[in-house]
C-alpha positions in Angstrom: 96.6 91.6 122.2 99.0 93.6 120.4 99.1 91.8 117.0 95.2 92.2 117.5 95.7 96.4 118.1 97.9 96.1 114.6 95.7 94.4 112.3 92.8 96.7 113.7 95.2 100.0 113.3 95.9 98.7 109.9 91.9 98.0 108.6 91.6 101.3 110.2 93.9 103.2 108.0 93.1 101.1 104.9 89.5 101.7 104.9 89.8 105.2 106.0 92.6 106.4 103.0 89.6 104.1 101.0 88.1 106.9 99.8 90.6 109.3 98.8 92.5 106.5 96.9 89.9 106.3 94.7 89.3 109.5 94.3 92.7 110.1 93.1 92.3 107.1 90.7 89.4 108.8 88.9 90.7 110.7 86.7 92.5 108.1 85.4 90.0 104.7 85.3 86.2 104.4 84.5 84.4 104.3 88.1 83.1 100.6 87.2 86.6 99.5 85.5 88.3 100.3 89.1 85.8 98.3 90.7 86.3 95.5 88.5 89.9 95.7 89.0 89.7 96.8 92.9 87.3 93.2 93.8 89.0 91.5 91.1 92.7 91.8 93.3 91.3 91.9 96.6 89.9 88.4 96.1 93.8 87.2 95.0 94.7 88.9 98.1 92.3 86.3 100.0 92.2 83.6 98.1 95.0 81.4 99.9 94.0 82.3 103.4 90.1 81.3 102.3 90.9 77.9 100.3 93.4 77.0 104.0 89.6 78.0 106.1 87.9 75.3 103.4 90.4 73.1 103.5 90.6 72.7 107.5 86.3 72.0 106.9 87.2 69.5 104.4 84.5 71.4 101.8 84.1 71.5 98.3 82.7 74.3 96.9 78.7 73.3 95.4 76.5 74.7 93.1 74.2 76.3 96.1 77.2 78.2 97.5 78.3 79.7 94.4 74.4 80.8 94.0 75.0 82.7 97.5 78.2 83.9 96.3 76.5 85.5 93.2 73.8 86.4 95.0 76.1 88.4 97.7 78.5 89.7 94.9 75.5 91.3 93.2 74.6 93.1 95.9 77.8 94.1 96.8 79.8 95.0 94.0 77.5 95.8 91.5 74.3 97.4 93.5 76.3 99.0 96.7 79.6 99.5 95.4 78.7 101.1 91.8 77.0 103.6 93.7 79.6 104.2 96.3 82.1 104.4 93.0 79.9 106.8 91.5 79.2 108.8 94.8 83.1 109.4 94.9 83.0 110.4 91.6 80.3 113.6 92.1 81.1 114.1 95.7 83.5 115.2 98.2 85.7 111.7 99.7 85.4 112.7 103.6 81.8 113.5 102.8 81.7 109.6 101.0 83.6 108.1 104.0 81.0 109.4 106.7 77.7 108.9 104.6 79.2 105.1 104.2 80.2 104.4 107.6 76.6 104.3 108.7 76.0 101.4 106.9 76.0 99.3 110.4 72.8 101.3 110.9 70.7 100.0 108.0 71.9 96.1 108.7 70.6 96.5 112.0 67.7 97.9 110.6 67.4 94.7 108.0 68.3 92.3 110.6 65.1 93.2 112.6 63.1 93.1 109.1 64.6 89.8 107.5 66.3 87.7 110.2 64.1 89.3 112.5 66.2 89.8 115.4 65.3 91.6 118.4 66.8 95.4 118.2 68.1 96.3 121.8 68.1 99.7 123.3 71.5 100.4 122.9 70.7 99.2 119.2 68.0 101.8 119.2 69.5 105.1 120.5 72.3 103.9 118.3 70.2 104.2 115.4 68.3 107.0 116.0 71.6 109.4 116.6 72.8 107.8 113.5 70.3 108.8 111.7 70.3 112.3 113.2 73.9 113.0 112.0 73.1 112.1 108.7 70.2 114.6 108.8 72.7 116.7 110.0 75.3 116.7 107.1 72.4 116.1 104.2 71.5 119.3 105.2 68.2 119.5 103.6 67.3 122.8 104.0 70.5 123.8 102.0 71.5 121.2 99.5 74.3 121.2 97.4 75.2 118.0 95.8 71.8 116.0 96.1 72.7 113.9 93.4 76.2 112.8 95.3 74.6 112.4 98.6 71.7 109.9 97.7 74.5 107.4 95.7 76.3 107.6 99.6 73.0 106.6 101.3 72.1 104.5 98.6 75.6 102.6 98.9 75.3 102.3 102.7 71.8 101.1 102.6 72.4 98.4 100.2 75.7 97.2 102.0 73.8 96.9 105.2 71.6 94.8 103.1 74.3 93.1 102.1 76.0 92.3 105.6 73.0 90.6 106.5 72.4 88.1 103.3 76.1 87.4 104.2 75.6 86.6 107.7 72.3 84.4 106.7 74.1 82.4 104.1 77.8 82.4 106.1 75.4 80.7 109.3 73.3 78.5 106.7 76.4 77.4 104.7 79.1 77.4 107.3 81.4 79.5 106.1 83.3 82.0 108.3 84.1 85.8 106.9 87.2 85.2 104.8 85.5 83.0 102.9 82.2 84.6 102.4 84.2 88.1 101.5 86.8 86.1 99.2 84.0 84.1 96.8 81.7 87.3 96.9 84.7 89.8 95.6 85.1 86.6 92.9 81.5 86.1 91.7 81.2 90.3 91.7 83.9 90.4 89.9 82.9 87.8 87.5 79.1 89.2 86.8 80.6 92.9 86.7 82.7 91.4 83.9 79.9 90.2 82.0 77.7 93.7 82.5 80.9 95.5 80.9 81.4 93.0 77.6 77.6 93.6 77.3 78.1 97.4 77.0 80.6 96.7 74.0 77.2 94.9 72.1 76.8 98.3 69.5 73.0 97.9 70.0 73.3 98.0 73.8 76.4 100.7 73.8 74.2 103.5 71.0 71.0 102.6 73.2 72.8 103.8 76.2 74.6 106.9 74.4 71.0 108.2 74.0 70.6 108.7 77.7 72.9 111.5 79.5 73.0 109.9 82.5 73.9 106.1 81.1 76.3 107.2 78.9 79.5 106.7 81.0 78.2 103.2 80.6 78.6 102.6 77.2 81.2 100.5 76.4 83.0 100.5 79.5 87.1 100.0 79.3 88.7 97.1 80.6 92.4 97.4 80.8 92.7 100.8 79.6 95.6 102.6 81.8 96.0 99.1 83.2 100.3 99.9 82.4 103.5 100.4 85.3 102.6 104.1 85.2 99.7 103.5 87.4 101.0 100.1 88.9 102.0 101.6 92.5 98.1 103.3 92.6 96.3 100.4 92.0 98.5 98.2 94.0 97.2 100.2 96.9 94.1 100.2 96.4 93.7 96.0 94.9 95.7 94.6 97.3 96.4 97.2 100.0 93.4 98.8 100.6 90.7 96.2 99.5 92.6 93.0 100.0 95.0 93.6 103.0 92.3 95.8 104.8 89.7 93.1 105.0 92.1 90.1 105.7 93.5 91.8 108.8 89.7 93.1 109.6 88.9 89.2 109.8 92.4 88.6 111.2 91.0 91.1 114.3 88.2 89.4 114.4 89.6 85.9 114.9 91.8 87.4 117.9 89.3 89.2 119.6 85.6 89.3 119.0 83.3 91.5 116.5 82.3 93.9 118.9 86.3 94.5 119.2 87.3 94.1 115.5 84.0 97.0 114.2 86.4 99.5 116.4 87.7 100.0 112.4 84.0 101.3 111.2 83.4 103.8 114.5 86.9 105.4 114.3 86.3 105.7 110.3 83.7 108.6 110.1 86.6 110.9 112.4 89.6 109.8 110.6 88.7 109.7 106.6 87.9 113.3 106.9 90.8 114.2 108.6 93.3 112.4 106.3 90.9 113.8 103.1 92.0 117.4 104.3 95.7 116.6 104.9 96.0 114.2 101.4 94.1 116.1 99.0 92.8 118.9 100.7 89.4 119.1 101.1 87.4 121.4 103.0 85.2 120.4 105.4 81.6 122.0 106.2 80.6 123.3 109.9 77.8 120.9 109.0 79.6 117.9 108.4 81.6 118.6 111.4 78.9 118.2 113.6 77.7 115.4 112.0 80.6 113.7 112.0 80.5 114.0 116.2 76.7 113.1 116.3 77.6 109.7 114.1 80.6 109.0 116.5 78.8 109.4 119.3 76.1 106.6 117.6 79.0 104.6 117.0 80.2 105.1 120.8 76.6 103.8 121.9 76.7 101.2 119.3 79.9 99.3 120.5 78.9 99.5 124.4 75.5 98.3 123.2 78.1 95.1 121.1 80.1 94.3 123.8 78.0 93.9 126.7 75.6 92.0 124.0 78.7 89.5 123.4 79.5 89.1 127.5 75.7 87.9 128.1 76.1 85.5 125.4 79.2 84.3 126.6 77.9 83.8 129.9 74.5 82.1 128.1 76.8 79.7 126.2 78.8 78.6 129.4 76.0 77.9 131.7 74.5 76.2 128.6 77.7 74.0 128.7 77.4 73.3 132.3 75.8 69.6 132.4 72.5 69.7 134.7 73.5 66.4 136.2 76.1 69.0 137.7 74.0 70.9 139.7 72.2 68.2 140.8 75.0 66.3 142.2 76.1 69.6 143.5 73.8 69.6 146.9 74.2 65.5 147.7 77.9 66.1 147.2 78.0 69.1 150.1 75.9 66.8 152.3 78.4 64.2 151.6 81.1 66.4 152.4 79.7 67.7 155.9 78.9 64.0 156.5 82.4 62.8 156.2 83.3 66.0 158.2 81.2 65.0 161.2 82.3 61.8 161.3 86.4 62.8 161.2 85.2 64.4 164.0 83.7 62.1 166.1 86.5 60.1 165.6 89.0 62.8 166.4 87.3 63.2 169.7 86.9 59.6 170.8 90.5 59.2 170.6 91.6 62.2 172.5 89.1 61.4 174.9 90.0 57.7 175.2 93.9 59.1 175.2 92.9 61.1 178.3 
């Protein structure tokens, strides 16, 4: 139990600092190059503890998994985590961190529209108060940054979207979360490669220079400031941060339960603020303070709703286990029993009686 509290206090600081990391990488790196790099490094990180999870199933990598792999790494790392790149780009880190950590909300959401799984009430109040607090800290009667916080929503929306494509093809492909994370960050990486050499095409690069808001775009760097004078920052953030936070999130999870291991995504939304004032020293809104305690209190309702979810399917799968020949033979073997006992005691009491 306590390596499990360690590898969940260490997820929990990783993706908490997430944030301001990359924050303090902007100035240096094009938002997309430090994703590239960021997914690129965080697969290395779990490569070896992946290929040992294939290894024990004794699979080989097909054709139809890499499709799911491409098909999860688009909608991670290019759709949900350009837009989370370019929210902490416009937009304050702590305000990133919260807006992000509700993306539990919207997979719950597309798990009742896709997989169609039944929303409980826990699931619902959960939701609901969620959605309050980010009312609360939009603000909409006084925005500031509109443009900021719809690439936060938009980020959390499509990574709920993607948690659930993952969980559909993990199930339908056997593969557990290592793997599934490992070969996504790979196949992102690989397609956000490709999108960044086609911005270099001159025709594709003046096209986008015409347009304010796709110029950034245009011919995207690749290794530029990749040198030792930024080796410590991105060492953080590839293999710290990205890599080492997800392994020991799935590391949790293997100890424990999911319920258990998501602890790291409901103390997020009051810790990434917290370490965003003390590490770069941002100031945090009356607002966002109070949506901050509304979302907690959603991720509070959330977890009870999780674990008492995960006892009544434990209890479903170990009556399931029980064989029915089992309770059948249960009653003939207690009338067996007091059988045998009668007859001890007849026994008993002829002999003392013929001993008298």
């Amino acid at each position: 139990m306590r390596k499990t509290l360690l590898y969940i206090a260490f997820s929990t600081l990783m993706f908490s600092s997430m944030e301001i990391a990359l924050k303090a990488a902007g100035g240096a790196f094009n938002p997309i190059q430090l994703n590239l790099i960021r997914f690129f490094v965080g697969g290395l990180v779990l490569l070896p503890i992946a290929l040992r999870a294939l290894s024990k199933q004794h699979h080989h990598l097909t054709k139809g998994d890499w499709g799911l792999f491409f098909l999860t790494g688009f909608v991670c790392v290019i759709v949900s985590m350009t837009l989370y790149q370019l929210a902490i780009s416009v937009d304050q880190a702590s305000t990133v961190a919260v807006l992000f950590s509700c993306n539990p909300v919207f997979a719950l959401i597309f798990s009742y529209l896709i997989l169609h799984e039944r929303l409980g009430r826990a699931n619902l109040i959960a939701v609901v108060i969620s959605i309050i607090g980010l009312v609360v800290i939009v603000n909409p009667a006084h925005l500031t940054n509109a443009v900021g916080l719809s690439l936060a929503i938009g980020s959390a929306l499509t990574f709920g979207l993607y948690s659930i494509v993952s969980r559909w093809g993990s199930v339908r492909h056997h593969f557990n979360g290592i793997i599934m994370t490992c070969f996504t960050f790979f196949a992102g990486s690989f397609e956000l490669l490709l999108l960044m050499l086609l911005s270099h095409v001159p025709a594709v690069a003046g096209s986008m220079r015409q347009v304010s808001w796709l110029s950034q775009f245009a011919a995207m760097p690749i290794l530029k400031n990749v040198s030792l004078e930024y080796f410590w920052l991105l060492f953080f953030i590839g293999v710290c941060v990205t890599g080492g936070g997800f392994a020991f999130y799935f590391l949790a999870m293997e100890r424990s339960d999911v319920s258990t291991a998501s602890l790291v995504f409901f103390i997020k939304p009051g810790l990434a603020p917290i370490l965003a004032a003390l590490l770069i020293h941002e100031r945090i809104l009356t607002n966002t303070i109070v949506g901050i305690v509304i979302i907690l209190l959603g991720s509070v309702v959330t977890f009870m709703g999780n674990r008492v979810k995960s006892r009544e399917s434990q209890l479903a799968d170990q009556e399931a286990t029980v064989p029915a020949s089992d309770f059948q033979a249960a009653p003939s073997q207690t009338a067996s029993a007091k059988l045998r006992a009668r007859a001890e005691a007849h026994v008993e009491s002829s002999s003392t009686e013929s001993t008298n």
